[in-house]
mmCIF entry with sequence, helices, sheets and N, C-alpha, C, O atoms, coordinates in Angstrom:
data_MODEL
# 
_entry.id   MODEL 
# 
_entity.id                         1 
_entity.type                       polymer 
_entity.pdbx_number_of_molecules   1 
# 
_entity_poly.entity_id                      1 
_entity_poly.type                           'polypeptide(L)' 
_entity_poly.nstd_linkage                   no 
_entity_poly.nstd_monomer                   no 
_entity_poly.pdbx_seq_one_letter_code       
;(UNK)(UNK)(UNK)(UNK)(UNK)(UNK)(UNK)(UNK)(UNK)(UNK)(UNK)(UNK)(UNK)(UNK)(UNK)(UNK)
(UNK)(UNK)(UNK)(UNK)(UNK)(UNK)(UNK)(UNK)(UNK)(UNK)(UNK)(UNK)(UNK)(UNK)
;
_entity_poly.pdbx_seq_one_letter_code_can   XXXXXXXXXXXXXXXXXXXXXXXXXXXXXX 
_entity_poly.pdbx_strand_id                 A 
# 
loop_
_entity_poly_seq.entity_id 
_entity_poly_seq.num 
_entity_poly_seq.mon_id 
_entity_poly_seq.hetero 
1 1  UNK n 
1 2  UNK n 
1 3  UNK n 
1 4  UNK n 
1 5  UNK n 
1 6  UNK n 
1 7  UNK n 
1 8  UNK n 
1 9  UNK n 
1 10 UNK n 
1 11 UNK n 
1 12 UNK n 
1 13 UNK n 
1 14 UNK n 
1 15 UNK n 
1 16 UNK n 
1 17 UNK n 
1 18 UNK n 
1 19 UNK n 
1 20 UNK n 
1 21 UNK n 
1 22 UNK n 
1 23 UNK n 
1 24 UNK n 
1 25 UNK n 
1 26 UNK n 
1 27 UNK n 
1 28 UNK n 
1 29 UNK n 
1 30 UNK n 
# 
_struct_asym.id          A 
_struct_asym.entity_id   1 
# 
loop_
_struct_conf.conf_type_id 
_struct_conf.id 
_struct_conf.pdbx_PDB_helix_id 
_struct_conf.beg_label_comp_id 
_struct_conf.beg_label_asym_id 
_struct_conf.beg_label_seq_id 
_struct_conf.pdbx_beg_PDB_ins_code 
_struct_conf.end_label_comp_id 
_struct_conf.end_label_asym_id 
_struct_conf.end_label_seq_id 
_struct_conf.pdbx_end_PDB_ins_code 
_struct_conf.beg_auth_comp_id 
_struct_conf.beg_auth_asym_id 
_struct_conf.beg_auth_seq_id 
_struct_conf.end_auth_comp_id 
_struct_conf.end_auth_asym_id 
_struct_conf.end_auth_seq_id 
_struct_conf.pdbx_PDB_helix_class 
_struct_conf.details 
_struct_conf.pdbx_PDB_helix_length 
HELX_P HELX_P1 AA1 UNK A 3 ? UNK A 6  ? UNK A 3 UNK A 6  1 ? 4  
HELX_P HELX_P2 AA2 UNK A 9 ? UNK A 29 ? UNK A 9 UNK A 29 1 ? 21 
# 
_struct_conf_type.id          HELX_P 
_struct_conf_type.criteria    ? 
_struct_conf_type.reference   ? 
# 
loop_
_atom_site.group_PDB 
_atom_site.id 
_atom_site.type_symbol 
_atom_site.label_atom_id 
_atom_site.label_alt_id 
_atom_site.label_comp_id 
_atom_site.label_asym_id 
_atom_site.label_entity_id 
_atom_site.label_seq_id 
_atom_site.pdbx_PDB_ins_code 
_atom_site.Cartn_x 
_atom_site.Cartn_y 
_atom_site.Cartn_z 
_atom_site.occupancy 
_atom_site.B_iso_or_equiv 
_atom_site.pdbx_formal_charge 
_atom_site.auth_seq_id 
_atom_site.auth_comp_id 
_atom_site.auth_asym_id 
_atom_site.auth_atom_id 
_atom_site.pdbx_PDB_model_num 
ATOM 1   N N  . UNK A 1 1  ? 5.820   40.557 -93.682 1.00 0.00 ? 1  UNK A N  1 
ATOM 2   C CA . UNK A 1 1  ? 4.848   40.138 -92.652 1.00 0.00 ? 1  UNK A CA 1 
ATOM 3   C C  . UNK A 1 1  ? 4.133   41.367 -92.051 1.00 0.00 ? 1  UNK A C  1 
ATOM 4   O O  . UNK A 1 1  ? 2.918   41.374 -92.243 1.00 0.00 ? 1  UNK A O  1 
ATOM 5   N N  . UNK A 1 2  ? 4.647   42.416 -91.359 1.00 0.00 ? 2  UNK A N  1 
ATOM 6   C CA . UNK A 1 2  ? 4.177   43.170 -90.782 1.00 0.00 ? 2  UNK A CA 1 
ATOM 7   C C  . UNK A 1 2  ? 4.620   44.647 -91.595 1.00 0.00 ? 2  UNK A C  1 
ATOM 8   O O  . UNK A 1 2  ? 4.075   45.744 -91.477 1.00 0.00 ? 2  UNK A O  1 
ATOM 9   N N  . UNK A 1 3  ? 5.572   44.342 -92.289 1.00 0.00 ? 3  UNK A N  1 
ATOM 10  C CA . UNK A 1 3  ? 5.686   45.485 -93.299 1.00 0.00 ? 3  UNK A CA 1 
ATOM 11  C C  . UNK A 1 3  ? 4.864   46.368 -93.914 1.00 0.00 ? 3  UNK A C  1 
ATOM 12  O O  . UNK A 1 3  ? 5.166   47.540 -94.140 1.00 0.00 ? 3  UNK A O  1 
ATOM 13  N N  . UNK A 1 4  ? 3.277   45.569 -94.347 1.00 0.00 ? 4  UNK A N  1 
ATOM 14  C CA . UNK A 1 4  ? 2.278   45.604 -95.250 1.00 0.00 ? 4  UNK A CA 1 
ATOM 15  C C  . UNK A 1 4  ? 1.238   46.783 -94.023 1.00 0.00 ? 4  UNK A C  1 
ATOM 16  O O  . UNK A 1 4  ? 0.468   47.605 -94.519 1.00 0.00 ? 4  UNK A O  1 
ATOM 17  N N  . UNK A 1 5  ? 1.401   46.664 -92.404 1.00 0.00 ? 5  UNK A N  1 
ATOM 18  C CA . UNK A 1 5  ? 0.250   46.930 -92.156 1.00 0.00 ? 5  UNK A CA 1 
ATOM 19  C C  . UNK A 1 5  ? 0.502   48.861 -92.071 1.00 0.00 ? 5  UNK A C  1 
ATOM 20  O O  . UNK A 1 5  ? -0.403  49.627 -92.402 1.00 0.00 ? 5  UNK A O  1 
ATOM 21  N N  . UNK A 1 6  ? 1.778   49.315 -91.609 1.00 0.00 ? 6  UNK A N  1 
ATOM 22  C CA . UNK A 1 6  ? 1.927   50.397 -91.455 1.00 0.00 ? 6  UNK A CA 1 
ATOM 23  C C  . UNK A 1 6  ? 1.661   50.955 -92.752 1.00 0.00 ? 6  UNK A C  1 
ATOM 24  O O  . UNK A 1 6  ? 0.913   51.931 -92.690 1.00 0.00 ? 6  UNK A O  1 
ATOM 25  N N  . UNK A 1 7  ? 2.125   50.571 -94.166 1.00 0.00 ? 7  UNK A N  1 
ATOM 26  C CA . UNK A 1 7  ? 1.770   51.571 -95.465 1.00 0.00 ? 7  UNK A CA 1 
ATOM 27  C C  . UNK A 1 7  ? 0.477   51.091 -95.411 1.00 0.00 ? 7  UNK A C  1 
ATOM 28  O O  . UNK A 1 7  ? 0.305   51.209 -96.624 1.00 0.00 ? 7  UNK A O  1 
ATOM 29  N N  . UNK A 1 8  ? -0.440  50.706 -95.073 1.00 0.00 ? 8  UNK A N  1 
ATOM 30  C CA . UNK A 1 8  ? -2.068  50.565 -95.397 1.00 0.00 ? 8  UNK A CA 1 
ATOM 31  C C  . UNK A 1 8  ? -2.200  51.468 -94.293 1.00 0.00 ? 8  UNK A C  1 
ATOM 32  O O  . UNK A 1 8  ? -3.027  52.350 -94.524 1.00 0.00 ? 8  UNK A O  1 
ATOM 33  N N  . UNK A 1 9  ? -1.670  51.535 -93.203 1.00 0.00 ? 9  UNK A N  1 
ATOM 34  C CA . UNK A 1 9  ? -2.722  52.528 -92.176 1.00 0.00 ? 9  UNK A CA 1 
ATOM 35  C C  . UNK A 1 9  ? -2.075  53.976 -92.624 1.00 0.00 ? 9  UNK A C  1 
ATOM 36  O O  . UNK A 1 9  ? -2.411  54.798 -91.772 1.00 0.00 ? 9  UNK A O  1 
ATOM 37  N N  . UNK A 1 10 ? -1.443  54.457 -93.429 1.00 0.00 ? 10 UNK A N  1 
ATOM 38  C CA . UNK A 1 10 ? -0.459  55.217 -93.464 1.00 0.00 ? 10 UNK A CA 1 
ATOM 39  C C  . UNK A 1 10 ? -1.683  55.846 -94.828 1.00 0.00 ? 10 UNK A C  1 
ATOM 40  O O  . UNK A 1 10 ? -2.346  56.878 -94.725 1.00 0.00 ? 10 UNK A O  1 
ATOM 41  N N  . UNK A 1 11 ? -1.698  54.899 -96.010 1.00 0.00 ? 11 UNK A N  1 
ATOM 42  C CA . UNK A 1 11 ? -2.686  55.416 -96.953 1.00 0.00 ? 11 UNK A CA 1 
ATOM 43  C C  . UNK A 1 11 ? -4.306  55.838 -96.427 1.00 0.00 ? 11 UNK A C  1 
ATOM 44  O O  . UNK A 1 11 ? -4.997  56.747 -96.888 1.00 0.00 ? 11 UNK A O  1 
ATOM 45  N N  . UNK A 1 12 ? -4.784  54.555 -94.950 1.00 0.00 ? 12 UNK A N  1 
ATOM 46  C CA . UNK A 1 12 ? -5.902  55.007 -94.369 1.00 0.00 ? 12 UNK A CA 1 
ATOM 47  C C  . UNK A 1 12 ? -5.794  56.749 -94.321 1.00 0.00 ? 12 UNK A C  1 
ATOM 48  O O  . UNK A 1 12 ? -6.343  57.531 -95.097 1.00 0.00 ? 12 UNK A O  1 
ATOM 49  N N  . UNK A 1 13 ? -5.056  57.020 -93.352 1.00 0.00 ? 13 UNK A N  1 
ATOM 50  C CA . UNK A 1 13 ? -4.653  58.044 -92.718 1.00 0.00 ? 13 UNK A CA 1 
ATOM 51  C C  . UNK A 1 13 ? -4.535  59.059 -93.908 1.00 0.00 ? 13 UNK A C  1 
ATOM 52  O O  . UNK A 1 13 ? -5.491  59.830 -93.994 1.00 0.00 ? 13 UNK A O  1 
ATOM 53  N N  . UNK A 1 14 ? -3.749  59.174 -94.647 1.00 0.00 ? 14 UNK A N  1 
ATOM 54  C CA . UNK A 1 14 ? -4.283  59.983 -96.171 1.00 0.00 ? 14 UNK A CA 1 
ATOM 55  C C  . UNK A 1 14 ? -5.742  60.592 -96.654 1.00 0.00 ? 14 UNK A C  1 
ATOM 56  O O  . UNK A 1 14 ? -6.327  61.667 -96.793 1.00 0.00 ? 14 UNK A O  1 
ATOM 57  N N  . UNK A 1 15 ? -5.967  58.866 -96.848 1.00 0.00 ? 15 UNK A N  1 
ATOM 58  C CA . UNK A 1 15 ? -7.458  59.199 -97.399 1.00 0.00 ? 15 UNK A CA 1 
ATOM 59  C C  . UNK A 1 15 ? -8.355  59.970 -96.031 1.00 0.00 ? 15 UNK A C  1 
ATOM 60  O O  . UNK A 1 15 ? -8.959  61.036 -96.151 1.00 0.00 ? 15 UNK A O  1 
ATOM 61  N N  . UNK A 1 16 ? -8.287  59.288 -94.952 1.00 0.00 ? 16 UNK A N  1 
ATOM 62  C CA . UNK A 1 16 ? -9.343  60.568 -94.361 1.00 0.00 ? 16 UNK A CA 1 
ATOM 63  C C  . UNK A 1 16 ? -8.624  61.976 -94.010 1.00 0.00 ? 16 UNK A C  1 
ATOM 64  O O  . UNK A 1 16 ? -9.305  62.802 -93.402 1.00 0.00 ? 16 UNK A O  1 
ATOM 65  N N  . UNK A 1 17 ? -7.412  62.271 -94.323 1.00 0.00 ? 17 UNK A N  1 
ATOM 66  C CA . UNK A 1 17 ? -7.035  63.712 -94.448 1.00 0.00 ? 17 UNK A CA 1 
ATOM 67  C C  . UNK A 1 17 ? -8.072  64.140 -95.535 1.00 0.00 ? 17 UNK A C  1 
ATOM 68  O O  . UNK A 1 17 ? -8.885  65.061 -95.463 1.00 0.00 ? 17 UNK A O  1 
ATOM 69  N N  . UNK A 1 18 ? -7.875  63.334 -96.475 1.00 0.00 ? 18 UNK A N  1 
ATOM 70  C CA . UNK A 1 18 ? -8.557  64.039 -97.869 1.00 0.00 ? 18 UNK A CA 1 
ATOM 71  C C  . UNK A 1 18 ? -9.735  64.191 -97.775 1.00 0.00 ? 18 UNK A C  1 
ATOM 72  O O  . UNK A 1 18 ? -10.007 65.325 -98.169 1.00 0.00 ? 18 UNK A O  1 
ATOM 73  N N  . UNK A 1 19 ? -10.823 63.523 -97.383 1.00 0.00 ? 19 UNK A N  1 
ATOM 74  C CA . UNK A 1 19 ? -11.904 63.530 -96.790 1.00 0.00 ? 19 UNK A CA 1 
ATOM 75  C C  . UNK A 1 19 ? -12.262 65.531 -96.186 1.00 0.00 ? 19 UNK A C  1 
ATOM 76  O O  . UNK A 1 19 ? -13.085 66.418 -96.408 1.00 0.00 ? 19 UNK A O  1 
ATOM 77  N N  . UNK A 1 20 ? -10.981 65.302 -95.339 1.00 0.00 ? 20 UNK A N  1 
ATOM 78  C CA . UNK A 1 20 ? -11.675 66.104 -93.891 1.00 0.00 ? 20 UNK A CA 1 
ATOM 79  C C  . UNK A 1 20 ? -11.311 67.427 -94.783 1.00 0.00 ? 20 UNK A C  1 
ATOM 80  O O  . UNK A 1 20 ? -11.984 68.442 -94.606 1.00 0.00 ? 20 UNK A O  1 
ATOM 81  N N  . UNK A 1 21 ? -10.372 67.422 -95.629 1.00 0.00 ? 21 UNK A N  1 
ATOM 82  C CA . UNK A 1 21 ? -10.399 68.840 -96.411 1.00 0.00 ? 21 UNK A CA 1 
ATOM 83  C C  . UNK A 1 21 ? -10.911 68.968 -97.474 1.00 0.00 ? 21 UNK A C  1 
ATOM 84  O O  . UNK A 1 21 ? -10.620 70.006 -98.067 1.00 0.00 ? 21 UNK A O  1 
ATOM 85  N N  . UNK A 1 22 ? -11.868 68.000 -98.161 1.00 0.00 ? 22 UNK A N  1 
ATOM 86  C CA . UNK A 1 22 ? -13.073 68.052 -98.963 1.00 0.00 ? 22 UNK A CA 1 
ATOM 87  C C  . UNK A 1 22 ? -14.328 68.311 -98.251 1.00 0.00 ? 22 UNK A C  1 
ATOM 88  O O  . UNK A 1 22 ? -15.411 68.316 -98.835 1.00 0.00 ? 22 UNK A O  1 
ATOM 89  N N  . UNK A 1 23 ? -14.221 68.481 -97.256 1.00 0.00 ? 23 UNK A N  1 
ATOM 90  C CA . UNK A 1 23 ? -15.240 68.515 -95.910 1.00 0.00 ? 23 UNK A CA 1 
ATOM 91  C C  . UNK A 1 23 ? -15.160 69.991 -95.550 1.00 0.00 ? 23 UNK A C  1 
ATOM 92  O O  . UNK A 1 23 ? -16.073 70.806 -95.421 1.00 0.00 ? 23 UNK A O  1 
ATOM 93  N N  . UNK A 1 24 ? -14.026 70.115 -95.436 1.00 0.00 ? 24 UNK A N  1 
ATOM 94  C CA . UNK A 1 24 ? -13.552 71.657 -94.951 1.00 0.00 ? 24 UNK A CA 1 
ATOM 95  C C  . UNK A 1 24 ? -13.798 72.577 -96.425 1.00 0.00 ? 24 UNK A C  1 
ATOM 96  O O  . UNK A 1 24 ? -13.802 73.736 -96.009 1.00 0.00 ? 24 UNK A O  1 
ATOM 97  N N  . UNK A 1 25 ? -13.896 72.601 -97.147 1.00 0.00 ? 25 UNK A N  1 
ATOM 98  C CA . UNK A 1 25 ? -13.556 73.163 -98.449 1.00 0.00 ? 25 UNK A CA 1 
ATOM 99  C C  . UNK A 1 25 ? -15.443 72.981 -98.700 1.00 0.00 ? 25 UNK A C  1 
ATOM 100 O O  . UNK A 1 25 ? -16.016 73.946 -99.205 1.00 0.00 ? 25 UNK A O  1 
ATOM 101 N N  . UNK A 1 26 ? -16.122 71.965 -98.391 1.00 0.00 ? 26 UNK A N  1 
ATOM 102 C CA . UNK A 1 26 ? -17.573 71.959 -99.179 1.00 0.00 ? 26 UNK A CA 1 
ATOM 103 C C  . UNK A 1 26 ? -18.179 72.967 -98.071 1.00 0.00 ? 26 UNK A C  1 
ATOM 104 O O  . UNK A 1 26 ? -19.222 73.489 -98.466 1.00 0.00 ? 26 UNK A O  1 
ATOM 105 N N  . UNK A 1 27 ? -17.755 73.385 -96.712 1.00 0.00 ? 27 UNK A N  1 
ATOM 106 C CA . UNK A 1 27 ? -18.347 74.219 -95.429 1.00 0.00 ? 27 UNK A CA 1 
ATOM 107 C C  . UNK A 1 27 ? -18.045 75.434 -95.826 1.00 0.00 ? 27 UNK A C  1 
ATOM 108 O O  . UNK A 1 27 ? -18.842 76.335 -95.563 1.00 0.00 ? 27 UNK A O  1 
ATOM 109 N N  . UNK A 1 28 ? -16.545 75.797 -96.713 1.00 0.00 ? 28 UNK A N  1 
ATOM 110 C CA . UNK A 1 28 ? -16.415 77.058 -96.810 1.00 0.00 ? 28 UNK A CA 1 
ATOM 111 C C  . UNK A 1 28 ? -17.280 77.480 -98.130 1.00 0.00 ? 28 UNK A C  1 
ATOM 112 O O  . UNK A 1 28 ? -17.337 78.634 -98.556 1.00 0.00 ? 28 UNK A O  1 
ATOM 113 N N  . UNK A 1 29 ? -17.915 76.408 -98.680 1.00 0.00 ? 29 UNK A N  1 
ATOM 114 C CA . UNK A 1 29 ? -18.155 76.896 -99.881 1.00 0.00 ? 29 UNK A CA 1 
ATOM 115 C C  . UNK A 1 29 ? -19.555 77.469 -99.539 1.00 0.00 ? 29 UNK A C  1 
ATOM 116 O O  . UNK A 1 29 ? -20.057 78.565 -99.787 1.00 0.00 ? 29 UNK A O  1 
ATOM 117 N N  . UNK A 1 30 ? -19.986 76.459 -98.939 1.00 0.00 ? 30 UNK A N  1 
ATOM 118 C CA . UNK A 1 30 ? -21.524 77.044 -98.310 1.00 0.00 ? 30 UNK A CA 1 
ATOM 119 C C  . UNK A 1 30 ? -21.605 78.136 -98.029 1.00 0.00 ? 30 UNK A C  1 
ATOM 120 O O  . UNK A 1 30 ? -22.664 78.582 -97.587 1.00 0.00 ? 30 UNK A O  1 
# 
C-alpha cells in the first residue's frame, strides 16, 4: 500500500541528483 511511495520518491530524488551533477559538470565544462 504505502510501501510503493517511498522507493518512487527515493528514485525521484536520484534522478534529480543526477540531473544537478550533469548540470554541475556541463558549467564546469563551459
Amino acid at each position: 500500500r504505502l510501501q510503493t511511495t517511498p522507493s518512487c520518491h527515493l528514485l525521484g530524488l536520484g534522478f534529480a541528483m543526477m540531473i544537478n551533477m550533469i548540470s554541475l559538470k556541463q558549467a564546469e565544462w563551459r
